[in-house]
N, C-alpha and C positions, 0 to 999 in steps of 0.2 A: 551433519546435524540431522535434520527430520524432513520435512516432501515440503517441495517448492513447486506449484502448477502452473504460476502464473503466466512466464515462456518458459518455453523448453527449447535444447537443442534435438534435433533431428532423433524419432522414435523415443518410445517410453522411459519415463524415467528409471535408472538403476536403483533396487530395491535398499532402504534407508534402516538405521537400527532404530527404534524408538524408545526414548527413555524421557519418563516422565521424573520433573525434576516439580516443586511445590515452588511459585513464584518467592522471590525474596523478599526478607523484610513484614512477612506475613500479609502480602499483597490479597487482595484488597480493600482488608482493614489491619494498617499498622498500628502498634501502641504511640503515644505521645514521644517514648524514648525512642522508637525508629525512626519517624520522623525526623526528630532532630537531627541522627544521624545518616538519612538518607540528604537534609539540607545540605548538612555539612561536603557530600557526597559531590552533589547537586551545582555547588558555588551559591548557592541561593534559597528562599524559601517560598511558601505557598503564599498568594495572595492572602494578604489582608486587609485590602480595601472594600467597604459597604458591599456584601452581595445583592445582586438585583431584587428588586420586590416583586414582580413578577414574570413571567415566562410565556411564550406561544406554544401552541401545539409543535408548531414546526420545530423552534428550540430544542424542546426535550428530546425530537429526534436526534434534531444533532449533537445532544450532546450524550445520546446513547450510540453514538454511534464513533464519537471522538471516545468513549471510555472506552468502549469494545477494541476498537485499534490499538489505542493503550496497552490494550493489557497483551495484546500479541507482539509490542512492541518489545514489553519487556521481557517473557519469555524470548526473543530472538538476541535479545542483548545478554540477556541472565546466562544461556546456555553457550554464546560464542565466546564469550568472557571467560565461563567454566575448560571451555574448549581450548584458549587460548595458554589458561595458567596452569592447565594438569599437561600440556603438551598433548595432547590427541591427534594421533596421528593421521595429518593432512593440515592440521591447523598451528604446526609450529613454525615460527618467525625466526628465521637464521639470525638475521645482526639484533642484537641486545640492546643498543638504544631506540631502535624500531620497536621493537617488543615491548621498550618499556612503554612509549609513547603509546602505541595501541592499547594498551591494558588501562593507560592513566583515561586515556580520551573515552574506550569503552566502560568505564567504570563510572563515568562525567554524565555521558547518555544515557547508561542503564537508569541510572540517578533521576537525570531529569525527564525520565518517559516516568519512572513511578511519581515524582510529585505534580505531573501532569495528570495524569489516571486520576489519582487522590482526589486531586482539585475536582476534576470532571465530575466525578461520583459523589461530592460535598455537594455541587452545584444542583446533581439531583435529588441528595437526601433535602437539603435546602425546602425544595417543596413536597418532600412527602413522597418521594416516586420513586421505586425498585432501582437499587444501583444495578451496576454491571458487573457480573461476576466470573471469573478466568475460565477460560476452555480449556482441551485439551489440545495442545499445537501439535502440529509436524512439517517442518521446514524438512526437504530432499535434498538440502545440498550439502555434498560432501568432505569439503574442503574450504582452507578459508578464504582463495580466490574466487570462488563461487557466492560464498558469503559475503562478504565485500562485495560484489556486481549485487545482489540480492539485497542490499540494505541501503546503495544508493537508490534502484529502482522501486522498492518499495518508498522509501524518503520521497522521493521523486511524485510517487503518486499522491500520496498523503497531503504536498505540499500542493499539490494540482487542486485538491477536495477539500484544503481548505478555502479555496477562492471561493468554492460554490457556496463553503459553508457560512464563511462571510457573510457570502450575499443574503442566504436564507433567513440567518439572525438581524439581519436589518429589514428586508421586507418585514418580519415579525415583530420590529418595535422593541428588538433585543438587543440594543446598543452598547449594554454591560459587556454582555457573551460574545458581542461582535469584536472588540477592542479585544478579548481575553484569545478568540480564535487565533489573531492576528496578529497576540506575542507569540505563539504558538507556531506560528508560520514562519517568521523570525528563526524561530531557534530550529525549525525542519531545513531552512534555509543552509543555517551556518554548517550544520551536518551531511546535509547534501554536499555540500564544498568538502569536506573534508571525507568521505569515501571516493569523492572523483579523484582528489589528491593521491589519496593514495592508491589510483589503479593509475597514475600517471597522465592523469587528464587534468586540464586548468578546473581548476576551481569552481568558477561558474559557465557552466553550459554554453547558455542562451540568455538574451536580454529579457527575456521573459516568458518566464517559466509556464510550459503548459497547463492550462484549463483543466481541470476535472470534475465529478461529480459525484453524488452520494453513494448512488448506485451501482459504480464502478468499487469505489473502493471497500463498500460492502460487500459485496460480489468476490472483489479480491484476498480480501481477508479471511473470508472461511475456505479458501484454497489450502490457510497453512492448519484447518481443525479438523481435528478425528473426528470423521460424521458419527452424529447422536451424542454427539459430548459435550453439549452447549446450549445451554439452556437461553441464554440471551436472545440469540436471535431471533427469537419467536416475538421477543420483546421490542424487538427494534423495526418500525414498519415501513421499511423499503423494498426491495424488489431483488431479488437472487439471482442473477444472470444463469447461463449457461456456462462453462469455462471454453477456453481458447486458445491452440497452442500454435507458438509461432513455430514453427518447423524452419525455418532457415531464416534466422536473423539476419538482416539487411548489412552490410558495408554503406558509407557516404556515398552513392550512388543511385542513378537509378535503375530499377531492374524491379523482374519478378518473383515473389517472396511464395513460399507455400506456407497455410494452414492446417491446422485440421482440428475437430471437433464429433464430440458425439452423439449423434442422431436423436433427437427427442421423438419418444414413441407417441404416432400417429402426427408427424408434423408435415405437411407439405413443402415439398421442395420447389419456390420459385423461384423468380431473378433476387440474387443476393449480391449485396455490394461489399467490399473492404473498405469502411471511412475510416479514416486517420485522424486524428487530434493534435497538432501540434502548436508551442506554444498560443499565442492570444490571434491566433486567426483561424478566419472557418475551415470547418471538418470541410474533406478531400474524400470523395465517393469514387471509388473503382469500381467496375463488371468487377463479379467474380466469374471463373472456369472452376467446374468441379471435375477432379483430376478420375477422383476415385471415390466408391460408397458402398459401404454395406453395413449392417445392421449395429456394427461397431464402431466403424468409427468413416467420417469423410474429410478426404483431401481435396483440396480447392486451392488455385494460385489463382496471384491478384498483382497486379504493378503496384510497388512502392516506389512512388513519384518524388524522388530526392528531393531534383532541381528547382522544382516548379516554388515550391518553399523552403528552400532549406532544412528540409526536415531534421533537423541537431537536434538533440539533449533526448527526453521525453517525448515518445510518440503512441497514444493510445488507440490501437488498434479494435474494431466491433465490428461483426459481422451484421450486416443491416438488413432489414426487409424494404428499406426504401434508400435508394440515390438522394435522400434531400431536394432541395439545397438544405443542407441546416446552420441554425446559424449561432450554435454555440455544445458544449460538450453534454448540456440537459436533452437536448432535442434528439441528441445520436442515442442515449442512453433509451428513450423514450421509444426507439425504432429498432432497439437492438435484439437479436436472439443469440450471439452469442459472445462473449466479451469479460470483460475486455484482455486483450493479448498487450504486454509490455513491451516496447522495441525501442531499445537506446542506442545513440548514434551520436559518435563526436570522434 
């Protein structure tokens, strides 16, 4: 498919073909008659119950920030899907009732990420305020083993960031949008189950799925867009990380993991930590060691501390300017310079 930065495996990624495909359905304003047939698609349709009367500042972020993922949701569905039924080579499915069930189930999700989007961008024509409108994506990965690991761990975070986002729309008196996040989280749920399936993992992870935050999965999102080809972001006021690459994914163990990340011009180099996020318990702060540096790029190891918590499912990895303590995935975000790195483990 197109560039994946979120982890990597060890050195840069293999150079990706890029083909811009126009979202489906005339995404992200369908006719009356797509709609219908994206429901049909779907198993279901958009909300029709009273939209809310009014909104918080903090609201409209998140739900510019829930459309914006949307829309990269469904480019990554639109294009694996295309990938699947032209047979592209890396992404064809030997057994036939396999194939078929993949096609049926990706064709269910593509469905229900666009009447998710939809809904998001109603929510903010609703008051008068600039929808969100599609980038140009590039997902790296080349096969559809890779895409699968790529669609659980994105799932995985999304479902993380809706907790936060939860919580945002109730400090703000946005009890509509809170209820609506949190069908939403539901169905990232049942999808996350069904990518671990089919790499051969149970179903569900962990008793409880890791914590995330805004500014991670913003951050993470514009990993899969062609820089300058996105006009939203500017729109949406969160905070941009640094990116983060895990250079040696962890095994169920404990040991020492390497990083690496690209120098920000004129940043001083202090004590930096590796905090971990995993599910609903506090971030884990390691010393980092910086291995190696120069003006491209730095490696740094840190201990990924299995035992101490079980580190399973989802574990969000940020390079920290402070050891904490912290005591929730807002606080690491807050202290972070470069992040967040994805590392799944079951």
């Amino acid at each position: 498919m197109r560039s994946y930065l979120l982890y990597t495996n060890a050195g840069a990624p293999s150079p990706s073909r890029q083909v811009d495909f126009p979202l489906p359905d005339s995404l992200p304003n369908p006719s009356p008659s797509q709609i219908e047939s994206i429901q049909m698609r779907a198993g279901g349709t958009l909300p029709n119950t009273p939209p809310p009367m009014r909104i918080s500042s903090e609201g409209i972020n998140n739900l510019k920030l829930m459309a914006f993922t949307g829309l990269s949701e469904v480019a990554f569905f639109d294009e694996l899907l295309r990938n699947i039924t032209t047979n592209v080579q890396g992404y064809q499915v030997a057994n036939a009732q396999e194939r078929d069930m993949v096609i049926k189930s990706l064709t269910t999700f593509l469905a229900q990420a666009e009447l998710q989007t939809i809904a998001e961008n109603n929510g903010l024509r609703r008051f008068n305020l600039n929808t969100v409108q599609p980038c140009h994506y590039s997902f790296p990965v080349s096969d559809y083993k890779s895409a699968i690991a790529l669609g659980e761990a994105f799932t995985s975070l999304k479902l993380g960031a809706l907790q936060d986002i939860v919580t945002r729309f109730a400090m703000g008196s946005d009890f509509d949008l809170a209820r609506f996040a949190t069908s939403i989280a539901g169905q990232k749920g049942q999808q996350s189950g069904w990518f671990r399936t089919l790499q051969n993992k149970v179903a569900s992870g962990v008793p409880f799925p890791t914590m995330g935050n805004v500014d991670f999965l913003f951050s993470a999102v514009q990993r899969f867009i062609v820089p300058g080809n996105c006009s939203s972001i500017a729109d949406i006021s969160l905070r941009t990380l640094q990116p983060l690459n895990i250079l040696t994914p962890p095994s169920p163990r404990t040991q020492l993991i390497r990083v690496s990340w690209k120098p920000t011009k004129g940043g001083k180099q202090g004590q930096l930590w590796m905090t971990y996020i995993n599910q609903l318990n506090m971030p884990i702060a390691e010393r980092m060691n910086i291995i190696s540096s120069n003006n491209e790029t730095v490696v740094a190891e840190a201990l990924f501390p299995y035992e101490r918590r079980l580190l399973n499912g989802l574990t969000i990895a940020a390079v920290t300017t402070s050891g904490g303590p912290f005591a929730n995935a807002a606080e690491v975000s807050q202290a972070t310079a470069f992040g967040p790195g994805l590392i799944s483990v079951n």
